[in-house]
N, C-alpha and C positions, 0 to 999 in steps of 0.2 A: 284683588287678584291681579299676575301678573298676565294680563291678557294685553292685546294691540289691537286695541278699536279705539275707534275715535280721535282724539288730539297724538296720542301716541303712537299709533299707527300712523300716523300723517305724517309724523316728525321721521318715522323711522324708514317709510317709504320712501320718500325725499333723499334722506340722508345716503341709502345705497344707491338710490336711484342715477345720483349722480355721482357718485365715488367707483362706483365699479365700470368695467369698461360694457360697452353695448352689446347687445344680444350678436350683431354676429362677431364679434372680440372675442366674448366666452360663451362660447358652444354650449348650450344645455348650464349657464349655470346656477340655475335654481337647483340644481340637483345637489345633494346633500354631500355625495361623496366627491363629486368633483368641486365642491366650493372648500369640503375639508381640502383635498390637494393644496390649491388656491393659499386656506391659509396655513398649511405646512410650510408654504413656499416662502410667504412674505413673514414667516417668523422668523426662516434663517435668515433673510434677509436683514430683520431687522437685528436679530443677534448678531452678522457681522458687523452691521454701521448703527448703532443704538438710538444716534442722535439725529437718527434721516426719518425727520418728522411726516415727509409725503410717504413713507414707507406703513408709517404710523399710523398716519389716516386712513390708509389703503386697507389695514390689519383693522381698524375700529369697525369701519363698514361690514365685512365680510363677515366678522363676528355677528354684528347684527343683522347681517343675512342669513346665516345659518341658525342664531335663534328662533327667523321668522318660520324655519324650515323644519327644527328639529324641537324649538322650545327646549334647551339645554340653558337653565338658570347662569352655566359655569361660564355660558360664551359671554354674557352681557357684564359678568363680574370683569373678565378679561378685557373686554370692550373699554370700561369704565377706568382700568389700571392703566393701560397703554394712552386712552384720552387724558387721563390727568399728567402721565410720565411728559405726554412730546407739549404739555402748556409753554413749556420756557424755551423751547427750541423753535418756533413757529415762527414764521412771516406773517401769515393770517393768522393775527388773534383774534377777532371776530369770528372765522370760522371753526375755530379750535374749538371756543367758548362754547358754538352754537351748536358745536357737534359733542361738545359734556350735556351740555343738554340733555339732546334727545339720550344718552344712555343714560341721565336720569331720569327721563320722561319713563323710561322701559322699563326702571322697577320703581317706577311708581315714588320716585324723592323728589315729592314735588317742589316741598321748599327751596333744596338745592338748583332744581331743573330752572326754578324764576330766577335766583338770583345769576346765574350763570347765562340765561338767554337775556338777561339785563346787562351785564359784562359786558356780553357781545353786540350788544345793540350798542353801549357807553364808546366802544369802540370805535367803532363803522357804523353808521346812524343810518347808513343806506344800504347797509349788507342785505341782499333778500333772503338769503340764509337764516341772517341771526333774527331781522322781523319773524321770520315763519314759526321758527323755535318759540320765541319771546310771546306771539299770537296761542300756540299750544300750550305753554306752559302756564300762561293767565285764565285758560277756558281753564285746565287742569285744577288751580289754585282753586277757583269762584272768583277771579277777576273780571270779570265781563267789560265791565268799562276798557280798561288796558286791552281787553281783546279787539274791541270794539275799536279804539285809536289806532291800534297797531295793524290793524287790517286796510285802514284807510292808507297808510304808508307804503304798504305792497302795490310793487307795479299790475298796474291792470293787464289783462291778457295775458302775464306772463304765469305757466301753471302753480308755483306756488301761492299766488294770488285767487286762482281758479279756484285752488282745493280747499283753499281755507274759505273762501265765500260758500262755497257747498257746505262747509261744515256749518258756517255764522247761518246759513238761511236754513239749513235743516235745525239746527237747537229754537229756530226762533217761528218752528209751523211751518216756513213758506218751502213745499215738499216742490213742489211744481219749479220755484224758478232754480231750489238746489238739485233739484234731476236734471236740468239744462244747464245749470252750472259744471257738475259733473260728470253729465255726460261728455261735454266740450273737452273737459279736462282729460277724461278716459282716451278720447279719441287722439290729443294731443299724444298724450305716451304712446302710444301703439303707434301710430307714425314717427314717432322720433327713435325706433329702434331698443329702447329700455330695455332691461331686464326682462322675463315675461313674468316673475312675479309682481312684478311694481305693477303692471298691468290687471293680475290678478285682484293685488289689493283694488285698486279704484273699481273695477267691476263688480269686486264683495262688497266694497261700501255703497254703489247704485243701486247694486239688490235691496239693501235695507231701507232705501228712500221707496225704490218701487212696489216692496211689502205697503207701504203707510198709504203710498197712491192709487195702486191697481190691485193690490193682493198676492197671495201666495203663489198663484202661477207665475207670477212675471217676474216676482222674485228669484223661484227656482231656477227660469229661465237663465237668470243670469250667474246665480252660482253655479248652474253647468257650465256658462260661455268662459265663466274663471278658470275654471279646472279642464278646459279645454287651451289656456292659455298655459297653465301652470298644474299638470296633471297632478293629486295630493295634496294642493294648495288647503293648508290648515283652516282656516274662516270659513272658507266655502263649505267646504266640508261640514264645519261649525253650523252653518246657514240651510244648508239642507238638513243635517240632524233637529237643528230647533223648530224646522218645517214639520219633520215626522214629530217631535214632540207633541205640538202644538195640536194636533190633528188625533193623536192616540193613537199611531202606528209606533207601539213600542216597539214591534220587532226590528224595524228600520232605525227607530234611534238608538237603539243599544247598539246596533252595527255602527255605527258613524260614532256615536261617541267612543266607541272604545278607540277606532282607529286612532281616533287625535288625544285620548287622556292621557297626561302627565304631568307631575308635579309641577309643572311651571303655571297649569292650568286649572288647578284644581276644584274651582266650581263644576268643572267638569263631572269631576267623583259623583258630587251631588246628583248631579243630576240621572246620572246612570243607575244610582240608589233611588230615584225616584223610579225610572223609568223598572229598575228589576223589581222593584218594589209592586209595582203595574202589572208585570209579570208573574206576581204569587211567588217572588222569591226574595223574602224576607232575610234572609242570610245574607245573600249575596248582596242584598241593598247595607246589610249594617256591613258587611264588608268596605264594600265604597264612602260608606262614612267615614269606617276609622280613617281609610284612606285621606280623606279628606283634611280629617281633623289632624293626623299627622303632619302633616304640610302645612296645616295652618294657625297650626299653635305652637310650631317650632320657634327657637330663640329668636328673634328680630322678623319672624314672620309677617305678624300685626297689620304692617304699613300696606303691604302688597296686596292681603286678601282680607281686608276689612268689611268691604259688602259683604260675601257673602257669609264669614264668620259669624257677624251681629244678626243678618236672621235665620240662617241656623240656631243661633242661641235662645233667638226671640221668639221661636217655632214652638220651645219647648219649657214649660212651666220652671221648672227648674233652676233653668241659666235665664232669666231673664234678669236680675241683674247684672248679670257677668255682659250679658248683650248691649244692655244701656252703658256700659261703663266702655267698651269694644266702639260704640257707636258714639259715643262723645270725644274718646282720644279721637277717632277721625275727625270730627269736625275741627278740632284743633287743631288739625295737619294739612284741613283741604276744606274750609268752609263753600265748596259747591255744590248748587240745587242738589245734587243726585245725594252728596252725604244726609241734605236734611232732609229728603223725604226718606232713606232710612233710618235715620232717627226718631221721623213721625210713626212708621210704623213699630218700633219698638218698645217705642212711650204706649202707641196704642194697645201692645201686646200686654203692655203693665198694666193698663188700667187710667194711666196719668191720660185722661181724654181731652184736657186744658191745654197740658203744655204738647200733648200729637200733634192738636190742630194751630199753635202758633210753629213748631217748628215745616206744616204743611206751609204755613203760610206762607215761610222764609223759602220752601222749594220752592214753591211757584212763585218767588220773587223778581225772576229775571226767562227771560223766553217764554216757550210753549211746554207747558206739561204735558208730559208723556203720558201715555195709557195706564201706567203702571200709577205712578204720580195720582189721576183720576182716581185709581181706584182705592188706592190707599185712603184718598180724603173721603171717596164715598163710606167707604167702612167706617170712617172718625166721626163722621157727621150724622151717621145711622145710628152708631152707640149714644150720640151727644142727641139723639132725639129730635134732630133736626132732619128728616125723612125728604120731605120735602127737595130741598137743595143736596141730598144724596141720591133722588133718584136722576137727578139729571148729570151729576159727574160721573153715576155708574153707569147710565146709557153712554154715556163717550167712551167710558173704559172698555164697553163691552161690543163697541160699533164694531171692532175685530179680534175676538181675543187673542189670536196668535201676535198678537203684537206688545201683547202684556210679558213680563220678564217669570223667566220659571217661576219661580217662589210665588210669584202672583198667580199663575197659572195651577201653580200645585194645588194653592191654598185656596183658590175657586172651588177644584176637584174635590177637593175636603167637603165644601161647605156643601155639596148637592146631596 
């Protein structure tokens, strides 16, 4: 799916964070319709003078600020057209490079997204730019190693250095020193005047360390401090509706999810169909599917919303080959942990209990498994009769379950 967590929200934070001018420069411009103004402005701009690359870059950002705002697929295409038009007109090639990047990182072309944050590194070997890109785009791949190298390259103290250590110490367990990492980082931006969504983002992504370390309150705590930073702020929002999920106050997640569903998002649909579903409203839930499914089976869809297509598919007797075949093109697009533990559960959904539990084994080949991760192998290793070493992966899956991902969550609900 095209969502902004994790390496690609990192990339994309960054990227306006420092291209646009500061909070008191642009008055209120997280707002939707003052950033459209913004870029009415800097399109005539660039229509008068074509070749005024800084005009370029100014128009690349703001698109992808207003996707972060409106989720409008149309801005990150435009993004993408104007980043690849001003490549030959540039002074900074390295930051050009590192700025195609990230609007590949945002739909999700990851192949493209490396070789391009690779360019820009081949460039400028000490861009902190094109590092940071080059660090996103190898978590994105399943390069860990390159992640691993390229992190050591980033200047210490400085926050793109900060955010990505938050991110290296959160995929690898260590919640405690990525909450201190991050937190430093959060505090940085909000003194240095930023955008107050940039600020937003890093406070949505602290909430999700402090879900792992303190629980749901401290979490929530912090997607209100978001939306008090950036009223509307899409994640947060996100992060409290997954709160009432998690919890079975569907009246509350139906309200939040709707606010933020749109095609750009469309795990979303799912889950509102789970949630109306909860509610005894069986229509309205296969409503939200078709919805779903239309967005995600559209012509060149595939790439963007592959989790959650392959278990949806894997959900239902049916399409489970259609699922495994959904779940293998990705691994060939993006062999990282998160692909193969969907893989592992779809193999599991088939039956194939041999090759679930070697492709578990390729997830949890690099960091900390996730909860979700847990409990997948506990299900694989219960069927495969090995009880024993299932009841202890599903006591960690189950030490919090709101920290398990819907589909796991759902599929719990099933089983009781």
């Amino acid at each position: 799916m095209l969502w902004l967590g994790g390496a690609v929200a990192l990339g994309v934070a960054l990227t306006v964070s420092q291209a646009v001018a500061p909070r008191s420069a642009a008055v209120a411009a997280g707002d939707t319709a003052i950033t459209s103004k913004s870029i009415a402005f800097f399109e005539r701009r660039l229509a008068q003078d074509p070749d005024n690359f800084m005009i370029g870059g100014q128009l690349v950002a703001r698109y992808l600020m207003r996707f972060q705002l409106a989720a409008n697929l149309a801005d990150v295409r435009r993004a993408e057209a104007i980043a690849r038009s001003v490549l030959p007109l540039v002074s900074d090639t390295a930051g050009a490079y590192a700025r195609l990047g990230v609007v590949y990182l945002t739909q999700h072309k990851f192949a493209a997204a490396y070789a391009a944050a690779r360019r820009a590194v081949a460039w400028n070997p000490r861009n902190q730019g094109a590092l940071g890109v080059l660090f996103d785009a190898s978590v994105a791949t399943g390069r860990y190693g390159v992640a691993e190298s390229t992190l050591s390259r980033l200047t210490p103290g400085r926050l793109p250095y900060q955010l990505r250590l938050a991110h290296m110490l959160t995929m690898r367990g260590r919640m405690d020193g990525a909450y201190h990492a991050l937190d430093h980082a959060c505090r940085q931006l909000a003194r240095s005047q930023v955008r107050p969504q940039s600020v937003a983002w890093c406070l949505t992504e602290l909430a999700k360390i402090q879900h792992s370390r303190e629980g749901e309150a401290s979490a929530a705590a912090l997607y209100h401090r978001a939306l008090r930073f950036q009223p509307g702020y899409r994640a947060a929002l996100e992060g409290l509706a997954d709160l009432a999920y998690s919890r079975g106050d569907w009246a509350e997640a139906a309200d939040r999810f709707r606010q933020i569903a749109v095609d750009a998002h469309p795990d979303l649909y799912l889950r509102l169909a789970e949630v109306h579903r909860a509610l005894g409203e069986p229509s309205v839930a296969e409503g939200w599917e078709r919805a779903f499914l239309r967005v995600a089976r559209a012509l060149g869809a595939e790439a963007l919303y592959a989790h959650p297509l392959a278990l949806y598919y894997a959900a239902r007797p049916l399409t489970l080959d259609t699922a495994l075949a959904v779940a293998r093109r990705d691994i060939a697009r993006r062999p990282a942990v998160e692909s193969y533990d969907v893989l592992s559960w779809v193999l599991f959904r088939r039956g194939d209990l041999a090759q679930a539990l070697a492709a578990s084994d390729r997830a949890r080949g690099w960091g900390a498994p996730s909860p979700t991760m847990e409990y997948h192998r506990a299900r694989i290793l219960s069927a495969l009769g090995r009880d024993a070493e299932a009841t202890g992966f599903l006591r960690l899956a189950l030490a919090r379950p709101s920290l398990l991902e819907p589909q796991a969550q759902a599929e719990l609900r099933d089983r009781r």
